[in-house]
TORKOLLO-249059 format. One record per residue (C-alpha): residue in three letters; x, y, z. Coordinates in nm, 3 decimals. Example, Ala and Ser with C-alpha at 12.3 -4.5 7.8 and 13.67 -1.06 7.14 Angstrom:
2
(ALA (1.230 -0.450 0.780))
(SER (1.367 -0.106 0.714))
//
This chain:
285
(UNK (-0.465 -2.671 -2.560))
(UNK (-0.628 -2.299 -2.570))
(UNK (-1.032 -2.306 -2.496))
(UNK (-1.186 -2.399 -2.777))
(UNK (-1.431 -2.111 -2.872))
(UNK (-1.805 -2.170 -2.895))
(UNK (-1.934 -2.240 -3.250))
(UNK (-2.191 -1.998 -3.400))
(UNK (-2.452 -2.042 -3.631))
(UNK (-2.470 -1.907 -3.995))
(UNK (-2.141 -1.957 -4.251))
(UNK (-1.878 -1.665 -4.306))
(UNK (-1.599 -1.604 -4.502))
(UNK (-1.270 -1.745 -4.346))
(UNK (-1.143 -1.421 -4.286))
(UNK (-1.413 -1.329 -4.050))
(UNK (-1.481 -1.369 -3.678))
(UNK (-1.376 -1.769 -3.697))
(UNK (-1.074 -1.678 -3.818))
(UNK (-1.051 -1.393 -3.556))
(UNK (-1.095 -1.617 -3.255))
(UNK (-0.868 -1.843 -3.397))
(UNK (-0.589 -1.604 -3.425))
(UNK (-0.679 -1.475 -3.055))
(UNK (-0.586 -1.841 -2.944))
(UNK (-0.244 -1.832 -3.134))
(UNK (-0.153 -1.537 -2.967))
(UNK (-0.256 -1.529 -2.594))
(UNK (-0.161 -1.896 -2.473))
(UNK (-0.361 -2.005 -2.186))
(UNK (-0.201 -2.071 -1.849))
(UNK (-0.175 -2.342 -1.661))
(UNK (-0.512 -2.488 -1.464))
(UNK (-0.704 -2.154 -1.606))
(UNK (-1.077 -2.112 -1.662))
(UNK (-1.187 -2.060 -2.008))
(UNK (-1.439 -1.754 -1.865))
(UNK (-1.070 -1.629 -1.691))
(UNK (-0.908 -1.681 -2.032))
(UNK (-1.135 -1.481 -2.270))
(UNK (-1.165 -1.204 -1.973))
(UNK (-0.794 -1.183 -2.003))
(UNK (-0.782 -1.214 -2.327))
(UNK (-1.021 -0.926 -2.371))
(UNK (-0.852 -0.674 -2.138))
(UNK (-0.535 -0.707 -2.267))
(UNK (-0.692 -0.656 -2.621))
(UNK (-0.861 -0.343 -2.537))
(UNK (-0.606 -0.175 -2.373))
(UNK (-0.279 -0.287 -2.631))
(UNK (-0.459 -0.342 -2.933))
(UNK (-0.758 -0.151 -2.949))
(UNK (-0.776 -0.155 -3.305))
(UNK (-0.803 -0.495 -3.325))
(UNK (-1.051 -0.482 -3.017))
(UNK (-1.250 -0.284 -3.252))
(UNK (-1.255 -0.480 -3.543))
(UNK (-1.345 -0.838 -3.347))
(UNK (-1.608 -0.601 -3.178))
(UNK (-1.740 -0.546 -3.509))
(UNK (-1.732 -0.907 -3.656))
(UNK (-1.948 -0.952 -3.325))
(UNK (-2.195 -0.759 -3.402))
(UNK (-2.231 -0.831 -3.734))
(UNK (-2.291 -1.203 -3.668))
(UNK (-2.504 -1.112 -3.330))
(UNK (-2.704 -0.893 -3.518))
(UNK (-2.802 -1.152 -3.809))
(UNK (-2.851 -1.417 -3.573))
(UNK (-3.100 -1.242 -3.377))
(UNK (-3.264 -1.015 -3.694))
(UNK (-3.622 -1.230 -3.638))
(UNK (-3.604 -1.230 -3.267))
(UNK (-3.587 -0.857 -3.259))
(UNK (-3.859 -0.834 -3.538))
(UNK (-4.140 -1.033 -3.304))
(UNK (-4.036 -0.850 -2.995))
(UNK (-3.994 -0.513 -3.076))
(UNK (-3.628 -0.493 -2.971))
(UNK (-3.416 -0.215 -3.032))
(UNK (-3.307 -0.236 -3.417))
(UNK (-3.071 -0.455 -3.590))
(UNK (-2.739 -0.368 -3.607))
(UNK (-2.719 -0.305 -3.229))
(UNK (-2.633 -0.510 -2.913))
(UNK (-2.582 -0.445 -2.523))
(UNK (-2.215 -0.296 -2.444))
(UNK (-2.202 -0.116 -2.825))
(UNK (-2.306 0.190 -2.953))
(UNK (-2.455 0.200 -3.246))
(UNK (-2.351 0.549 -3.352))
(UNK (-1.998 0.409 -3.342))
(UNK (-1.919 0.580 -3.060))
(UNK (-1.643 0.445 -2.795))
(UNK (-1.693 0.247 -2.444))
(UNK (-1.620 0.611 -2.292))
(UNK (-1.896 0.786 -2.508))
(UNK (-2.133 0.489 -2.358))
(UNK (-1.997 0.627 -1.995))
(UNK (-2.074 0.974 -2.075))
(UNK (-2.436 0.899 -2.172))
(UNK (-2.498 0.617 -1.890))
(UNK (-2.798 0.719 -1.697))
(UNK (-2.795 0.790 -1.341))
(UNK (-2.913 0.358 -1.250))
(UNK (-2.672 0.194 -1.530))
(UNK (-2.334 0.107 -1.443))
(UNK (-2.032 0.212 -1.637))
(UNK (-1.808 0.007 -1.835))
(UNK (-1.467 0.133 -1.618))
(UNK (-1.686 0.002 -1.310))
(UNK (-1.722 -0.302 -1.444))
(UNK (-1.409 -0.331 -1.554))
(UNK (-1.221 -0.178 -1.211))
(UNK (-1.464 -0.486 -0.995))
(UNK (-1.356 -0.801 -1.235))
(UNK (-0.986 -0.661 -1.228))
(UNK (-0.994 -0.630 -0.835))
(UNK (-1.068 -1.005 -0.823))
(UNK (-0.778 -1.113 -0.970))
(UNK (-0.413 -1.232 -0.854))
(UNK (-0.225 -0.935 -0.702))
(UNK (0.052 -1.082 -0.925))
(UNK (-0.111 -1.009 -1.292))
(UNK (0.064 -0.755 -1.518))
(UNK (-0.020 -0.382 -1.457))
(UNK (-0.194 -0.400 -1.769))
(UNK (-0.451 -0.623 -1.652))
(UNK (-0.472 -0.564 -1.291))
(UNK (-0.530 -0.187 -1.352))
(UNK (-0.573 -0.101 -1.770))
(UNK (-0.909 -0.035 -1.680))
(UNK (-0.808 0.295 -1.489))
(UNK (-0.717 0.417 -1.841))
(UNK (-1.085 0.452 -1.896))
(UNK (-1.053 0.748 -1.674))
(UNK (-1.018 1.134 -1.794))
(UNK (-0.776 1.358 -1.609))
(UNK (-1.043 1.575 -1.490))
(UNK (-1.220 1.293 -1.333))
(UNK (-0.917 1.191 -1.119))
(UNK (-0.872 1.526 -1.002))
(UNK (-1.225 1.615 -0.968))
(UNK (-1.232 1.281 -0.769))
(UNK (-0.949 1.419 -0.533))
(UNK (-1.191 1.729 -0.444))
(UNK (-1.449 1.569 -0.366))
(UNK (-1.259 1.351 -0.122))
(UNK (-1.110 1.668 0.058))
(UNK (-1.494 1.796 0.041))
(UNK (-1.643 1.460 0.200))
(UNK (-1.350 1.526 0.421))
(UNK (-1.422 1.851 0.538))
(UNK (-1.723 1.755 0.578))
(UNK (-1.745 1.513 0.852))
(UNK (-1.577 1.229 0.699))
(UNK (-1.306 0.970 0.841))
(UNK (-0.977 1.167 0.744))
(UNK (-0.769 0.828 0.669))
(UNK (-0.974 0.849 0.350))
(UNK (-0.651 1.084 0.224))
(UNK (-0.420 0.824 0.299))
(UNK (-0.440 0.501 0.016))
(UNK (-0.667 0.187 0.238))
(UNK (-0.472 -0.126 0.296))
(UNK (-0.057 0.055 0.260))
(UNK (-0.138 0.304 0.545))
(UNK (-0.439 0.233 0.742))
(UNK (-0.705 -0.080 0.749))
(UNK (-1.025 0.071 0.914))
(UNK (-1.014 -0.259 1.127))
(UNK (-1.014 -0.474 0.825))
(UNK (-0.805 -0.812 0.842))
(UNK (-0.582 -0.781 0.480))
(UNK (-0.467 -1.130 0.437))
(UNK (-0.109 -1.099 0.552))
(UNK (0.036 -1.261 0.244))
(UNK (-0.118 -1.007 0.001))
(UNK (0.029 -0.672 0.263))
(UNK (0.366 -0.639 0.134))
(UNK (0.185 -0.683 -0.268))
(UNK (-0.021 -0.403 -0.182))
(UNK (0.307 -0.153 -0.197))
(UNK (0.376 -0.235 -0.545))
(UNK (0.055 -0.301 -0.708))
(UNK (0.021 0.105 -0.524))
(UNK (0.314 0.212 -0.738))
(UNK (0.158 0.036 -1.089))
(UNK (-0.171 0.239 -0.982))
(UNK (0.051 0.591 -0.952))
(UNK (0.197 0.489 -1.307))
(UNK (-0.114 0.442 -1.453))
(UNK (-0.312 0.728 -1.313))
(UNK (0.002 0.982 -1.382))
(UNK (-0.010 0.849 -1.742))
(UNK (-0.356 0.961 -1.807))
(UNK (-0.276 1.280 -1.596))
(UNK (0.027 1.333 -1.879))
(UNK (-0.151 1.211 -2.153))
(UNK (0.091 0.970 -2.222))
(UNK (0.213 0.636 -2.158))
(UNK (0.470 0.746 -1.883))
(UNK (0.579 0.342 -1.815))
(UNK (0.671 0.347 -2.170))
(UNK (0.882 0.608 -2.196))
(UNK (1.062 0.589 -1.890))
(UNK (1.179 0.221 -2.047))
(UNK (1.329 0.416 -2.362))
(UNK (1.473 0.707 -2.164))
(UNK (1.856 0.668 -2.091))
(UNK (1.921 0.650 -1.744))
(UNK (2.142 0.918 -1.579))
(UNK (2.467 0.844 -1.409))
(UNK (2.287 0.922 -1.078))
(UNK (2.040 0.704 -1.145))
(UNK (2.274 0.392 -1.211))
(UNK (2.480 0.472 -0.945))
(UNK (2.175 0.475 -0.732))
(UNK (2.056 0.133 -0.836))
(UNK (2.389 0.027 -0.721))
(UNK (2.285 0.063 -0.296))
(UNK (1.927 0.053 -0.356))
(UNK (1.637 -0.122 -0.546))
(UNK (1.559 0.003 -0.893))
(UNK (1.281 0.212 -0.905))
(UNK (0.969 0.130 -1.169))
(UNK (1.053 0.261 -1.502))
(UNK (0.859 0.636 -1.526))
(UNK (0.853 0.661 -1.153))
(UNK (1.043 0.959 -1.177))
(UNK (0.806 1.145 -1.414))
(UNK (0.499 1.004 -1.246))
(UNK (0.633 1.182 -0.900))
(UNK (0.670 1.515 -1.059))
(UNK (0.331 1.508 -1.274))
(UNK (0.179 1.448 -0.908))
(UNK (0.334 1.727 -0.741))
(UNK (0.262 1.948 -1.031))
(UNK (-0.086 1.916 -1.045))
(UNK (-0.091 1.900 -0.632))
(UNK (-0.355 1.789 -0.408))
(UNK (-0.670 1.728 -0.649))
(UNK (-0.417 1.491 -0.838))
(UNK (-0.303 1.371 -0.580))
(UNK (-0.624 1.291 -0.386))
(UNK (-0.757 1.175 -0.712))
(UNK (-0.458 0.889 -0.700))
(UNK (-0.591 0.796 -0.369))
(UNK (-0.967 0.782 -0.450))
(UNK (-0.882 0.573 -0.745))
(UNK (-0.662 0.346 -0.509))
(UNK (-0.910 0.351 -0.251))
(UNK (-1.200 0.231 -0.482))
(UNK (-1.000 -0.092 -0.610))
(UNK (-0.885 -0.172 -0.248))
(UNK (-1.275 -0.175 -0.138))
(UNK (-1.399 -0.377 -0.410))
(UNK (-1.112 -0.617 -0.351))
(UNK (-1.182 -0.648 0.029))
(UNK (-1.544 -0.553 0.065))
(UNK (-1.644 -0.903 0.164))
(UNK (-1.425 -0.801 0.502))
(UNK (-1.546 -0.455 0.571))
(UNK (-1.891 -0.305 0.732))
(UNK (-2.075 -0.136 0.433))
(UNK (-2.008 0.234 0.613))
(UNK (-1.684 0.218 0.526))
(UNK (-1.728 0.060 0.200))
(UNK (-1.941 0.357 0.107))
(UNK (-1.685 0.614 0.218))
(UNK (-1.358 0.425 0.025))
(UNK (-1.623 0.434 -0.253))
(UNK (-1.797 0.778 -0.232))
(UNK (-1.559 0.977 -0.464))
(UNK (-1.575 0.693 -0.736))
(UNK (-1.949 0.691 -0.771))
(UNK (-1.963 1.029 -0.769))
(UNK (-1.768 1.112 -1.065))
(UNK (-1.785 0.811 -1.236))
(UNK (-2.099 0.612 -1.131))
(UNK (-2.254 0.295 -1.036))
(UNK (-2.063 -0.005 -0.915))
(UNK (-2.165 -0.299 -0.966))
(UNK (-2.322 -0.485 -0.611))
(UNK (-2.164 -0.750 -0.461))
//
């Protein structure tokens, strides 16, 4: 059976959040031996990123009910006013508008998001395991890639052009059953990064595009490559270096969350530098 969600005060319509939750649980079945704090973070990423409509509507629902239950809480404490609660704007504005306005000591939602997806199985879809660089604007990545050649240029370890864990390990021990993952969790990145440097879902339509006859009889000596690889490859070498660099900061940032337990904090800060940056805060360990 599907985690059971938590009950909440106050009575609502059935078409409201109860009946949200409940239709949450008939869609995304649980797997086996998983948390119910795993299931509802799951749950949640895969609803922002595929059905963000939806997202927005249960986000809603959320804080309607939040907002009612706490009304004479806020009243006595002087709280901010009702209608309002932590991770939503009240001006209706996006997650990424809450980004743009994060002061300099908050931590932005695509941090959070990049350090809970790093802790996951290397095996989870590419939705899951790296939706969150979505988030990201094309003149952040590429912004990010200057900066690295800057840092670079300036003093700084040159392996930080070259993606942590596929080409070099700064003396960190990878767990030897994760090394050969790394490649193709790499090439989900590229997709994802080259989508947002496209402006469109370049996975996607590589699926629907009809292969060529070079391509099948390619796939007949060698593995297939991931659908939109081919589009992803020339968006890269289009936009050049600060794409390209960008990629690897991007990369780079994931692979030090997921393996900053094993590294000195020097080099955690350097895999990390371009990141914080241009995007901000992450979260500590």
């Amino acid at each position: 059976m599907p985690p059971e969600a938590n009950p909440l005060p106050g009575s609502e319509p059935r078409d409201t959040l109860t009946d949200a939750l409940a239709e949450l649980r008939d869609d995304f079945a649980p797997q086996p031996g998983e948390s119910d704090d795993r299931y509802w973070l799951r749950i949640g990423l895969a609803l922002g990123l595929r059905r963000p409509g939806r997202a927005q509507l249960l986000l809603e629902r959320l804080e309607g009910r939040s907002a009612t239950a706490a009304a004479p809480a806020r009243a006595d404490a002087g709280a901010p006013e009702a209608g309002t609660t932590s991770g939503v704007r009240a001006d209706g504005g996006d997650e990424s508008d809450a980004d743009a306005d994060a002061g300099p000591d908050e931590i932005p939602v695509a941090s959070m998001l990049l350090v809970r997806a790093a802790a996951l199985p290397l095996d989870e879809p590419p939705d899951t395991a790296f939706g969150w660089a979505l988030r990201l604007r094309a003149d952040e990545i590429t912004l990010m890639g200057r900066i690295t050649d800057g840092f670079i240029e300036g003093g700084a370890r040159r392996d930080l052009a070259r993606g942590f864990g596929i080409a070099w390990t700064g003396g960190v021990k990878v767990p030897g059953n994760e090394l050969n993952l790394l490649f193709g969790r790499f090439t989900d990145l590229v997709l994802t990064v080259a989508s947002v440097l496209a402006g469109h879902d370049i996975r996607e339509a590589g699926l629907r595009a009809k292969p060529s006859i070079s391509s099948v009889m390619r796939g007949w000596f060698m593995p297939k490559p991931a659908p939109g690889s081919d589009e992803a490859g020339a968006v890269l070498a289009r936009l050049g270096d600060p794409a390209q660099r960008g990629l690897i900061a991007v990369w780079n940032t994931w692979a030090a969350v997921r393996y900053r337990s094993a590294m000195p904090e020097g080099l955690y800060e350097d895999l990390t530098h371009a990141w914080v940056t241009v995007v901000g805060r992450l979260p500590e360990a």
